[in-house]
C-alpha positions in Angstrom: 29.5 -20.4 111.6 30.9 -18.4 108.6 34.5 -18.3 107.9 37.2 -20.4 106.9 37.4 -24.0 106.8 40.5 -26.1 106.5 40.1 -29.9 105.5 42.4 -32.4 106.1 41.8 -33.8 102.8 43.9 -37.2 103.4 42.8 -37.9 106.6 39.0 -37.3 105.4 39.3 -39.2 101.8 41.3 -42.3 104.1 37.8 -42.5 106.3 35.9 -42.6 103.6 37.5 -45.2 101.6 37.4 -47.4 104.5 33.6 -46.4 105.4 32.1 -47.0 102.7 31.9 -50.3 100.5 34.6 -50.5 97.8 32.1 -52.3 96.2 31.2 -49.0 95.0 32.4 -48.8 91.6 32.6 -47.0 88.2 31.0 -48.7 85.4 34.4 -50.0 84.4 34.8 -51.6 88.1 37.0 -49.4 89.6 36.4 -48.3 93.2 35.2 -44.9 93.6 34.3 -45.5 97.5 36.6 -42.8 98.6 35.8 -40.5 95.5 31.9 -40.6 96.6 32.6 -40.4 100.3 35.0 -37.2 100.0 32.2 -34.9 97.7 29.4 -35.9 100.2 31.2 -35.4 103.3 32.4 -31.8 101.9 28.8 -31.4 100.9 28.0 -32.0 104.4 30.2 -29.7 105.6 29.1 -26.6 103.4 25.5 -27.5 104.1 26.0 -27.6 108.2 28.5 -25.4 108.9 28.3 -22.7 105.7 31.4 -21.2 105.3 32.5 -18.7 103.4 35.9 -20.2 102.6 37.2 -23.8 101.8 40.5 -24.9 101.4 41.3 -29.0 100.4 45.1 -29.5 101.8 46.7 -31.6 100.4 50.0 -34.1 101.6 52.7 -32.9 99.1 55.0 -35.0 101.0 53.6 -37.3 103.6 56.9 -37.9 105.6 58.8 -34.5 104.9 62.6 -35.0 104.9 62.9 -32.5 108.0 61.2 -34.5 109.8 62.9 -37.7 109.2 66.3 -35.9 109.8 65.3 -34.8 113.1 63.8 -38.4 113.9 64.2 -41.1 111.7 61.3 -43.4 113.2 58.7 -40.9 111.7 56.5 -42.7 110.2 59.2 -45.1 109.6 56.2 -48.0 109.5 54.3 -46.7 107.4 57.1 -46.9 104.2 56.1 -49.5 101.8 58.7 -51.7 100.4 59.4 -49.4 97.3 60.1 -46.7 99.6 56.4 -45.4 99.5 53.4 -44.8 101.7 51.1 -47.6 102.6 48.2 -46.5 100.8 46.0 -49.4 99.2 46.6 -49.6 95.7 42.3 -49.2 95.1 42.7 -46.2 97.4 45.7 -44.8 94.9 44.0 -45.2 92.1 41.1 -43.2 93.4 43.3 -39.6 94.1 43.9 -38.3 91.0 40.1 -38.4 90.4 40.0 -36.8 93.7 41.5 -33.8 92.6 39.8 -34.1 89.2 36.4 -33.2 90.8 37.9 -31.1 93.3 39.3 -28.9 90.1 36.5 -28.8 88.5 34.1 -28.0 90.9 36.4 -24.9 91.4 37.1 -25.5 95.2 41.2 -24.4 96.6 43.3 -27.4 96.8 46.7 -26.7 97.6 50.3 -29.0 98.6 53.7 -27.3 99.4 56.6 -29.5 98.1 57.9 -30.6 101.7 55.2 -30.3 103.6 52.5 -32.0 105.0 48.6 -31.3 104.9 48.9 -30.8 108.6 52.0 -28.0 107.8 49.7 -26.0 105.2 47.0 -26.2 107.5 48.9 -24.7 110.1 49.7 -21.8 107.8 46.7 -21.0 106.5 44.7 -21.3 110.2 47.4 -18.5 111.5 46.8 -16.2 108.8 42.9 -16.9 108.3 42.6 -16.2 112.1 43.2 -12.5 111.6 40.0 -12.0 109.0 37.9 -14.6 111.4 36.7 -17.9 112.2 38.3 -20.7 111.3 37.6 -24.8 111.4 39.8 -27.5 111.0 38.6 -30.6 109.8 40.6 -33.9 110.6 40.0 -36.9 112.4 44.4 -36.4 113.4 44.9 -35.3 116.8 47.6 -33.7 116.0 46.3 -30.7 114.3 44.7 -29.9 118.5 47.7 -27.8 118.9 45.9 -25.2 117.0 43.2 -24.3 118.7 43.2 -21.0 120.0 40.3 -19.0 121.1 41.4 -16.0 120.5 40.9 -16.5 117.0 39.2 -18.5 117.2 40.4 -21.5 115.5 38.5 -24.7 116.4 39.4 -28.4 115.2 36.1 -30.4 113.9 37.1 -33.2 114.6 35.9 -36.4 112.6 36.3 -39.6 115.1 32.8 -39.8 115.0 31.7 -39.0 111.4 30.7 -36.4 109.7 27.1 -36.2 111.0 28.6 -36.0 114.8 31.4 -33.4 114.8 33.4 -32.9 118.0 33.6 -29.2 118.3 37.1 -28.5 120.1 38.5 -25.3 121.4 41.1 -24.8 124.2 38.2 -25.9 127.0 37.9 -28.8 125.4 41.4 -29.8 125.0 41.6 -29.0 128.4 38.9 -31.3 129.6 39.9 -33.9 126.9 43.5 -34.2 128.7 43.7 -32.5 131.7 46.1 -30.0 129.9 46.5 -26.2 129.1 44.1 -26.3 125.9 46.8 -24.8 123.7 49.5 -27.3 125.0 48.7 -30.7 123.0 51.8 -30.6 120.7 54.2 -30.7 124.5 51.8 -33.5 126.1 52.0 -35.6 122.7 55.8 -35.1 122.7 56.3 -36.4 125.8 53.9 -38.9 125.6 54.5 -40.3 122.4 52.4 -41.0 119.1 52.5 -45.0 117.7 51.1 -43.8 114.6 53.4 -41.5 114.3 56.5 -43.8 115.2 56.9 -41.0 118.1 58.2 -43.1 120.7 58.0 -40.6 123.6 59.6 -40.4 126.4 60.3 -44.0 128.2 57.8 -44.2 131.2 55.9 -41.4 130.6 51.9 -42.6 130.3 49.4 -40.1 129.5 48.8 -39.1 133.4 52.2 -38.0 134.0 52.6 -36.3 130.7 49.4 -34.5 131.9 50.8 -33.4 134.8 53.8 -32.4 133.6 52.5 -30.1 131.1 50.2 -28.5 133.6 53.0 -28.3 135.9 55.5 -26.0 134.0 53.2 -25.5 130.7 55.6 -26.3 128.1 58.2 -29.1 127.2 60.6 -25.9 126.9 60.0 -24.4 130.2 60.0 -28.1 131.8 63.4 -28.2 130.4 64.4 -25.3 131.6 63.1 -26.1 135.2 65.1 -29.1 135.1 68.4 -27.0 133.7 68.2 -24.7 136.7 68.0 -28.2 139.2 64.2 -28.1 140.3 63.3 -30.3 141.9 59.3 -30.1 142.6 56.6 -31.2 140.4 57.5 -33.9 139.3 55.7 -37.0 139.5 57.8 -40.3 140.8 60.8 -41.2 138.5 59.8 -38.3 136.1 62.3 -36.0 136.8 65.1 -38.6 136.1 63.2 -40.0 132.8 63.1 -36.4 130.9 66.4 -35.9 131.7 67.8 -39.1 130.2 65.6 -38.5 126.9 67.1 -34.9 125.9 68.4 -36.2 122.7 64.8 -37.4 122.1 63.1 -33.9 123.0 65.8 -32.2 120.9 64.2 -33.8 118.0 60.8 -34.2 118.9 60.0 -30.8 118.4 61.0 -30.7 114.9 59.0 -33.6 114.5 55.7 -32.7 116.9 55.0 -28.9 116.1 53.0 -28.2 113.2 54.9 -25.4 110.4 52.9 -22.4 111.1 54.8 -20.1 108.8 55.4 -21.7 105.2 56.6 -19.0 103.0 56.1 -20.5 99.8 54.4 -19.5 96.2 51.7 -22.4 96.4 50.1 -20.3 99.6 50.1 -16.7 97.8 47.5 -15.6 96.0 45.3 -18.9 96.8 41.1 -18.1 95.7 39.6 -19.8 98.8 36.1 -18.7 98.1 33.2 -21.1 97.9 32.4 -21.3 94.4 28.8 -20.7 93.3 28.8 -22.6 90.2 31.4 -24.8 88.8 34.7 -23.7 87.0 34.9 -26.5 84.4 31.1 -27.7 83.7 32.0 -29.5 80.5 34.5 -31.7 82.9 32.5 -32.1 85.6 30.0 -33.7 83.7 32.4 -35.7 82.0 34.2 -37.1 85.4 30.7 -37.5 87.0 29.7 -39.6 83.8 33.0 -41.7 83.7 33.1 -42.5 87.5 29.5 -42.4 88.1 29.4 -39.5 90.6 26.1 -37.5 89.6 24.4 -38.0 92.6 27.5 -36.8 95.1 28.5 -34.3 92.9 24.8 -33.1 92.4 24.3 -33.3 96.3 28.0 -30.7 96.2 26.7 -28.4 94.0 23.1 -27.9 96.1 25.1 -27.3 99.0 27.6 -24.7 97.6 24.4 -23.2 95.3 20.8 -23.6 97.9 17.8 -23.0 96.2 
């Protein structure tokens, strides 16, 4: 299918530098495992699913200050002792080659100071979905509050690697959760996110999450129904459970719903179109030489460039 595709680039280069062997190295010794992995899944990805527009996004800001405001357990694990992210130090070193090649080979990577990838992705999926088609590439659940088939926007989503893509639209939210298809971000609020250091709401599983969402559709309209003293619906205990968590569902949406609407000069203007050669050869073939890369970045350039 044709059209735009969205990579999550941190959640893709993160699988690949755990997939494959960091005993993959540059002549000096440094890992390149996540390098490698990145250009041949994007290679992959041009080669299977041809699109006519690529965008990398980028984490700016991993855990973006609004969010933390709103909920201070955001991601609150994940802060390394120096106030950082987690990420392994072999991993690290590997990013600013990341968006060396990326540079070079001319492809749109783009951050927004503040934002997450997921945020920017969010932007660019609402307005690519008015010129067409558009893919989201993760293996981050999150980003399944943006499918819409009216688009249509799909998430390809990456729990199964590269060469076995989950397709998901609205149905197959749907069927995934036993939800509305566009409603993940409300049955994710209420049922929390670990990863996320989303703690949920207390007692709330993923069945009676379900069946609150499909019962009144949203987190807002369940809210309401609650305001106005309903009193059917709602599964055993539930009723009293969302009521005592309000200050937590005040925040959570802050924290759950994806920006859709970054207004911001990074987004204006961006070239998202596949290039057919690259924009800096001379560096190209000086990065692939350094960090030993010729084969993943040759296997890139067939893809963008088939005979």
């Amino acid at each position: 299918m044709s059209g735009l595709m969205l990579l999550d680039t941190p959640s893709l280069y993160f699988r690949a530098f755990f997939g494959v062997p960091e005993s993959v190295t540059a002549p000096d010794g440094t890992p390149v495992n996540a390098v490698r992995g990145l250009i041949d899944m994007i290679a992959r990805l041009v080669q299977d699913r041809s699109p006519d527009r690529l965008v990398c996004c980028m984490d700016a800001d991993w855990r973006p200050e609004f969010r933390v405001a709103a909920l201070p357990s955001y991601k609150a694990h994940r802060v390394a002792d120096d106030g950082g992210d987690q990420t392994p130090d072999a991993l690290s070193a590997q990013l600013p080659v990341i968006d060396a090649v990326l540079d070079a080979v001319g492809l749109a990577r783009v951050g927004v100071p503040g934002y997450e990838a997921d945020d920017v992705i969010g932007t660019l999926a609402v307005r690519g979905a008015a010129d067409g088609p558009v893919d989201i590439v993760t293996g981050d659940r999150d980003l399944f509050q943006l499918v819409d088939d009216s688009g249509p926007v799909a998430v390809l989503y990456t729990a199964r690697g590269i060469r076995n893509l989950q397709v998901l639209g609205e149905a197959e939210v749907a069927d995934k959760y036993g939800i509305p298809g566009r409603a993940y971000a409300d049955y994710a609020t209420l049922r929390g996110d670990p990863s996320d250091g989303l703690p949920g709401v207390p007692g709330v599983g993923d069945k009676t999450a379900a069946a609150l969402v499909t019962r009144f559709g949203s987190v807002a309209a369940l809210r309401e129904a609650l305001a106005a003293g309903a009193t059917d619906g709602f599964p055993a205990g539930a009723r009293r459970r969302v009521e005592a968590a309000g200050d937590y569902l005040d925040a959570a949406e802050t924290v759950v719903r994806v920006v859709t609407d970054i207004d911001s000069p990074e987004l204006t203007g961006l070239d998202d179109r596949l290039p057919a050669k690259p924009k800096d050869p001379a560096a190209l073939v000086e990065l692939a030489d350094r960090w030993a890369l010729e084969s993943p970045v040759n296997r890139l350039l067939n893809a963008l460039s088939p005979a």
